[in-house]
C-alpha positions as CSV (number, residue, x, y, z in Angstrom):
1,X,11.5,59.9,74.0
2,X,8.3,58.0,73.7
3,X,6.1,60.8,75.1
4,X,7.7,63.4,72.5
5,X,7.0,61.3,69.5
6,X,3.4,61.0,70.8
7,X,2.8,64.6,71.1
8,X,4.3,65.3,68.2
9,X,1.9,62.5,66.1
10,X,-0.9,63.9,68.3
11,X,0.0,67.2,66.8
12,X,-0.4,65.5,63.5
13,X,-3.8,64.0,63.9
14,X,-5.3,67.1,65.2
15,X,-4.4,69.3,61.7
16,X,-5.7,66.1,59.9
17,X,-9.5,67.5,59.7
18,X,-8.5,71.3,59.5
19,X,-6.2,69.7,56.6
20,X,-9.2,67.6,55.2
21,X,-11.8,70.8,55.5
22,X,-9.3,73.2,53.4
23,X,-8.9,70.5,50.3
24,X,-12.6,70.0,50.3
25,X,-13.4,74.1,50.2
26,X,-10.8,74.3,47.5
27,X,-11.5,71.6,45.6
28,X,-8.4,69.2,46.3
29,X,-8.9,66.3,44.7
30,X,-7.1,63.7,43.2
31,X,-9.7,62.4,40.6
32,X,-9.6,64.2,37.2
33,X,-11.5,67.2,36.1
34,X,-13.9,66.6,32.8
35,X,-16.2,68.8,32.1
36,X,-19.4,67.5,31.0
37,X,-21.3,68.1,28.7
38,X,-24.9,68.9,28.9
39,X,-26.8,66.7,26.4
40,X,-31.0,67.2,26.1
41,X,-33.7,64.8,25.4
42,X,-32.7,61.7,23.5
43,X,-28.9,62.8,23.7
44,X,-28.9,62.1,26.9
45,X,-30.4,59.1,27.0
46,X,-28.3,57.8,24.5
47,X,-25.5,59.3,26.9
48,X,-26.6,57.3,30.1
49,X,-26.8,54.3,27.6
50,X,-23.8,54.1,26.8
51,X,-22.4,55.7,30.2
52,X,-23.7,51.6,31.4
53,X,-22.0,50.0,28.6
54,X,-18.6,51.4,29.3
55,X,-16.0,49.1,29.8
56,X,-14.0,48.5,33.0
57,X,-10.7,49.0,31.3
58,X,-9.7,50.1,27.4
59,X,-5.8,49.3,26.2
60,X,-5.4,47.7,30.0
61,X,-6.0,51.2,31.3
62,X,-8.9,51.0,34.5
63,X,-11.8,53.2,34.6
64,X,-11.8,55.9,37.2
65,X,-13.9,58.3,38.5
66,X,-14.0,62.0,37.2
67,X,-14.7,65.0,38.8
68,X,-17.3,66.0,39.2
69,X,-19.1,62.9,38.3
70,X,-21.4,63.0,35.5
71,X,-23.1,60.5,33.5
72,X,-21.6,62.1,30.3
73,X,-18.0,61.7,30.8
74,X,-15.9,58.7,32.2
75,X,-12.0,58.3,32.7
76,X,-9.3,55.5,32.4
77,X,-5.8,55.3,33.4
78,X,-3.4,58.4,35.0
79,X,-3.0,60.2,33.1
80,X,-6.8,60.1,32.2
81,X,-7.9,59.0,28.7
82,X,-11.4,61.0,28.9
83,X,-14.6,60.2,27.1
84,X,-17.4,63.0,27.4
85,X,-21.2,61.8,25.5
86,X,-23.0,64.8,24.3
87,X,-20.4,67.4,22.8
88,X,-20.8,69.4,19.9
89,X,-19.9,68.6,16.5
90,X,-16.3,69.1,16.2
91,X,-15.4,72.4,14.7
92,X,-13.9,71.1,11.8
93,X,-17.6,69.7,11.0
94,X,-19.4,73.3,11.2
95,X,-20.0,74.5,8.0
96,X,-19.2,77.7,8.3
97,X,-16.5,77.5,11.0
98,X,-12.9,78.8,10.8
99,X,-11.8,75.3,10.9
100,X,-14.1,73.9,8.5
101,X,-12.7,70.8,6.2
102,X,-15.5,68.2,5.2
103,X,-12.3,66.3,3.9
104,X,-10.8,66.2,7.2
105,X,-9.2,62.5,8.3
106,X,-11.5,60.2,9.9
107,X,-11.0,56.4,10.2
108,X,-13.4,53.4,10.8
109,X,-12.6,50.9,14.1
110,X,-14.7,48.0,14.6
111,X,-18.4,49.7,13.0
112,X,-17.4,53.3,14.4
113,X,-16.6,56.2,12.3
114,X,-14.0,58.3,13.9
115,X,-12.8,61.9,13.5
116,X,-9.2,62.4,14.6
117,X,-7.5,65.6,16.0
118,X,-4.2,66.1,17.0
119,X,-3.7,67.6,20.6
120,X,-0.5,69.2,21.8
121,X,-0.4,66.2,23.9
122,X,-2.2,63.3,22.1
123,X,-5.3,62.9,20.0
124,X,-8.7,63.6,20.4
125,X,-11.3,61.3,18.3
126,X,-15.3,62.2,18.2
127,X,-17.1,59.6,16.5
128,X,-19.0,60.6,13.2
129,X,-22.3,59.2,11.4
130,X,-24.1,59.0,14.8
131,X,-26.9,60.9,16.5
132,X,-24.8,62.0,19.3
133,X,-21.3,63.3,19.3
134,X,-18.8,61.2,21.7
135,X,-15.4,62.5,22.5
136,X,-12.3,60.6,23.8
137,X,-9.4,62.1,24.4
138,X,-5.8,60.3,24.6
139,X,-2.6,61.5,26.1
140,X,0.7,60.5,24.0
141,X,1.7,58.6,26.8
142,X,-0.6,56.0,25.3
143,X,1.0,56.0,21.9
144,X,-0.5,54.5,19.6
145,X,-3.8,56.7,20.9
146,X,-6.1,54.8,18.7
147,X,-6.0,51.6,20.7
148,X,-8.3,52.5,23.0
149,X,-11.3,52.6,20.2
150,X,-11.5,48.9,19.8
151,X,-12.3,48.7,23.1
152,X,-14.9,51.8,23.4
153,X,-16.4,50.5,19.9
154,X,-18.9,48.1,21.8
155,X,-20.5,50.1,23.8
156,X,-20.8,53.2,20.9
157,X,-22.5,50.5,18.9
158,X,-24.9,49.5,21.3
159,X,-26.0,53.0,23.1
160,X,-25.5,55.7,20.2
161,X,-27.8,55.2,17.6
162,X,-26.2,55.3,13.6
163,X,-26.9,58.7,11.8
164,X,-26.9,62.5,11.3
């Protein structure tokens, strides 16, 4: 009995690196994927800024690690709140857009101007009145979304300079 058991764990252990091999070719992973963004210049810096000042958890929720990792986006919890630095202005911003309301519902949290869109699943907020667009996005799960701000509102402050 003892000698089947081995072969058969044996039998295991040898499709465990043909097993790891496949997920890495197609892309099995059990991080998040966030796209990032691709900020220029200043943007960027500002990004990488604030990328450092990120906390270790927001609403009790630990950061991860996204996929693929990027200095522009960062994660907490499962499922992922997601924060990606550098994004365009929201739709609703673009004069000239489809979308376009310059009334549109924003809300101040700790210094930090916030726009707020509902998903299908949650909120997404991009900050407003700064030189560089940052982007969190919050599953319902987390209801209320907006109490992950107060925690992000820090690290805004400090890395995303005030303005247009």
């Amino acid at each position: 009995m003892l000698g089947r058991v081995i072969r058969a764990n044996r039998r295991y252990l040898t499709a465990l690196p043909l097993l790891t091999a496949v997920c890495a070719v197609a892309g099995c992973s059990s991080a998040p994927q966030v796209a990032p963004p691709s900020p220029a210049g200043d943007a960027a810096r500002a990004c990488r800024a604030l990328h450092q000042n990120l906390p270790r958890t927001v609403d009790g929720l630990t950061r991860g690690t996204a996929e693929p990792v990027s200095d522009f986006t960062a994660i907490w919890g499962d499922p992922a709140v997601e924060l990606r630095c550098g994004v365009p202005k929201p739709e609703v911003l673009r004069h000239g857009s489809e979308h376009y309301n310059p009334n549109t519902d924003s809300a101040e949290v700790d210094g930090v101007q916030w726009l707020f869109e509902k998903q299908d699943d949650g909120y997404r907020f991009t900050t407003v009145l700064r030189k560089v667009n940052v982007e969190v996005t919050v599953p319902g799960k987390y209801a209320p979304e907006a109490n992950v701000l107060p925690d992000l509102a820090d690290a805004v402050k400090k890395s995303i300079p005030a303005g247009v």
